[in-house]
N, C-alpha and C positions, 0 to 999 in steps of 0.2 A: 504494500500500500504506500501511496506517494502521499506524504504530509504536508499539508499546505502550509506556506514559509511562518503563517502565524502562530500554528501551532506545535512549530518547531520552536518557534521562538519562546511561548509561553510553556512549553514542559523543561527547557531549558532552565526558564527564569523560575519555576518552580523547587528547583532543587538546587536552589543559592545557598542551602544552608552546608552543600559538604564541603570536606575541609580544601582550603584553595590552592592549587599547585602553584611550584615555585616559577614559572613559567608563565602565570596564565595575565592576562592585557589588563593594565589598567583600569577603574573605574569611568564606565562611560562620565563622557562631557557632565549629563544631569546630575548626576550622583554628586561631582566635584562641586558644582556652583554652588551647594547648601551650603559649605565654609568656609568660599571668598567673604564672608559678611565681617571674620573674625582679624584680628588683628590691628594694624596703620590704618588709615586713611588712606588710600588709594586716590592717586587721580585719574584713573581707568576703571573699566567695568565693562565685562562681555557684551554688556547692551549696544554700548557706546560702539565697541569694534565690530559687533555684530552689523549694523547698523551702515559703517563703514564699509566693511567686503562686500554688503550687499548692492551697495551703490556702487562701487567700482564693478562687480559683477555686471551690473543692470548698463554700466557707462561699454565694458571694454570685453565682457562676456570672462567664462568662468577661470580660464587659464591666464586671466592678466591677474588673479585674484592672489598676494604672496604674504606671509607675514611681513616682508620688508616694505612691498606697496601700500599694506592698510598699515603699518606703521607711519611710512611719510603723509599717508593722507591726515593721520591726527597728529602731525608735528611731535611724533612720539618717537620709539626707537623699540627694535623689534623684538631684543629681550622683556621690554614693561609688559607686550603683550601677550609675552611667552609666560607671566607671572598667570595672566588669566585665562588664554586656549592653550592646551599644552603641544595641540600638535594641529597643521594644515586638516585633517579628518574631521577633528574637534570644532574647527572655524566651520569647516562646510556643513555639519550638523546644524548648529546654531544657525546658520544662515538662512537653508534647507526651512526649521522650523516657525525663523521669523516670519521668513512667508507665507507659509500656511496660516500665520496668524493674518492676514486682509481675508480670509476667507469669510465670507459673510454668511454665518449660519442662524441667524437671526429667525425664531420662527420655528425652528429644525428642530423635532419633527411635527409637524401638523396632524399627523394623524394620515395622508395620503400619502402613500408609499410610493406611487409612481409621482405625482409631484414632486415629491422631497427630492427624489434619488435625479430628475431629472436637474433639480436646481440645483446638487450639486456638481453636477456636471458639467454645468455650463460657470461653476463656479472655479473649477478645478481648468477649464479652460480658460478664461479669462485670466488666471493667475498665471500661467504658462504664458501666456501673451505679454503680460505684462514683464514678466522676470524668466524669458526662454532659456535662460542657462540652466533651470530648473529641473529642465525635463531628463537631464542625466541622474536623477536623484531619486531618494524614493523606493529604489528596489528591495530595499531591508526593512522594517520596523525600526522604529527608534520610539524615546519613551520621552520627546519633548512634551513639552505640555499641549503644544498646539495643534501637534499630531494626534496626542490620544484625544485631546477631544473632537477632533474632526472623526477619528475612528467613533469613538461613542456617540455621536452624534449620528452617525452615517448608518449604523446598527441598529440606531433606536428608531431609524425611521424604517426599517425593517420587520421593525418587534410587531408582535398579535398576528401574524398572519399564520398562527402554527406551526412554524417552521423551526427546526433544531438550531444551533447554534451556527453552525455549518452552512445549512442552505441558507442560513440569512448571509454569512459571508461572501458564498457564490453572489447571490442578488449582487449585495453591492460593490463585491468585484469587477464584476462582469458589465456592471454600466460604467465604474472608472476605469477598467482596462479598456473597454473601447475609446472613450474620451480620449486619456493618454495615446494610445494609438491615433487618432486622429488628430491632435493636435502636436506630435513629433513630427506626423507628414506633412502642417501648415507649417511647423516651423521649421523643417527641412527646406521644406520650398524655399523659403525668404531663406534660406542660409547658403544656397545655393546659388539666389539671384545677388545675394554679397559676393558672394568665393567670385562667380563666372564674370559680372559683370553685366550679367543678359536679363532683363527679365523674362517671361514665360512666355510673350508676345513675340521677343527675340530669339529666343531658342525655337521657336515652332519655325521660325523664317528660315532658321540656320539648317533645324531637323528636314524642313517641308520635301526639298526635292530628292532625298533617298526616301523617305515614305514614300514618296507617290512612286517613285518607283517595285519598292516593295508592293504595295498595292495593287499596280498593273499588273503582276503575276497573278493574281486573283488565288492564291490561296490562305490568304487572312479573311477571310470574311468578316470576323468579327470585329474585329481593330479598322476594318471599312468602315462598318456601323457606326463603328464610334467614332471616326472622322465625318463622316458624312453626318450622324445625324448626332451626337451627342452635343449639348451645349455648351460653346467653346469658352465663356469663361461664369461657371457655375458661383452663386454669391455662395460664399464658402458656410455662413451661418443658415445660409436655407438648406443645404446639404449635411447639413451638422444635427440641424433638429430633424428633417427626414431619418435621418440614418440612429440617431437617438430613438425616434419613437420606434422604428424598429427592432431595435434591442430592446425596449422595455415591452413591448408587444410578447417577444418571444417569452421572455420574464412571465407578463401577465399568464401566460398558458402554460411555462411552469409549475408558478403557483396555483392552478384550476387542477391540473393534474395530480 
């Protein structure tokens, strides 16, 4: 049986209590913050740096992100910040979490589960848009605060409908796994039309006269269709909620079954 990553993760955290090998990694980031409160006066604080990498992220995308760059950005020096993350992992965690905090769950959960799961969808994409460096992140659990309540929040809008603990996880999986996927392919595109120089206008000019030659041989039929008759520049958010309700369609006949 293949265990889903959450539930590795939680039988894991379950048995914190044996004894700890001499080997074994650091207290995550969260754990650490509880005891920056003790000692000096500080004139730094995770918040501040966090705060920092995120904005250089958002200016220069994720690999301009260094302790030595968010050091210059606070007229600071890169040891003070090493008092407070103790490793580049540790910054992109924080950073990771600050942003799931704009998520707007306001409301969450109403009581409609296809509502809910839908809104966050398009909340979970919005935030991708806004901070695309984002979208490499995420594939672990982590125990920020802003994560577990986006998780809590995201389950509870799943709760009452009978469902074991499990199938509510598929649910809301399976509508931010699609999201994610579709919003790494918006933001592929536009990262592409930076790398190339072309936008998607320009590349079809560039691609145009080997397709159509491909095409004269008449054995793509399909990829015809879709030159010929598909709509050549689709609004990506009317595509987004079609292709959303679809997924939650499939969901809704899940849950009937």
């Amino acid at each position: 049986m293949q265990l889903d990553v959450y539930t590795v993760f939680f039988l894991t955290a379950s048995d914190s209590g044996s004894t700890a090998m001499a080997d074994d990694p650091p207290p995550v980031i969260w754990a650490r913050l509880s005891s920056q409160g003790r000692g000096p006066v500080r004139t730094l604080d995770h918040e501040a740096i966090t705060a920092a990498a995120v904005a250089l992220a958002d200016a220069d995308g994720i690999d301009a992100v260094s302790m030595r760059k968010v050091a210059a950005r606070m007229d600071s020096s890169p040891m003070a910040l090493y008092r407070h993350v103790g490793t580049k992992d540790d910054l992109t965690e924080l950073m990771y979490d600050a942003v799931l905090g704009e998520l707007d769950l306001t409301g969450i959960p109403s009581g409609g589960w296809r509502d809910d799961l839908a809104r966050l969808a398009r909340e979970i994409r919005r935030v991708h848009h806004a901070h695309p460096w984002i979208a490499g992140f995420g594939h672990r659990p982590t125990l920020g605060p802003h994560h577990t309540r986006f998780v809590e929040a995201g389950l509870a809008c799943v709760d009452g409908l009978g469902l074991d603990i499990d199938a509510m996880m598929d649910l809301l999986s399976t509508a931010l796994q699609f999201t994610r996927g579709f919003v790494q392919q918006e933001l592929g595109e536009a990262e592409e039309q930076r790398r190339t120089g072309l936008d998607f206008a320009a590349y079809q000019r560039r691609t145009g006269p080997y397709l159509a030659r491909l095409l004269e041989e008449g054995e793509l039929p399909y990829l015809n269709r879709l030159v010929v008759e598909a709509e050549d520049f689709p609004d990506q958010d009317v595509v987004f909620e079609r292709r959303l309700a679809m997924v939650l369609d499939g969901l809704a006949a899940r849950i009937d079954r």
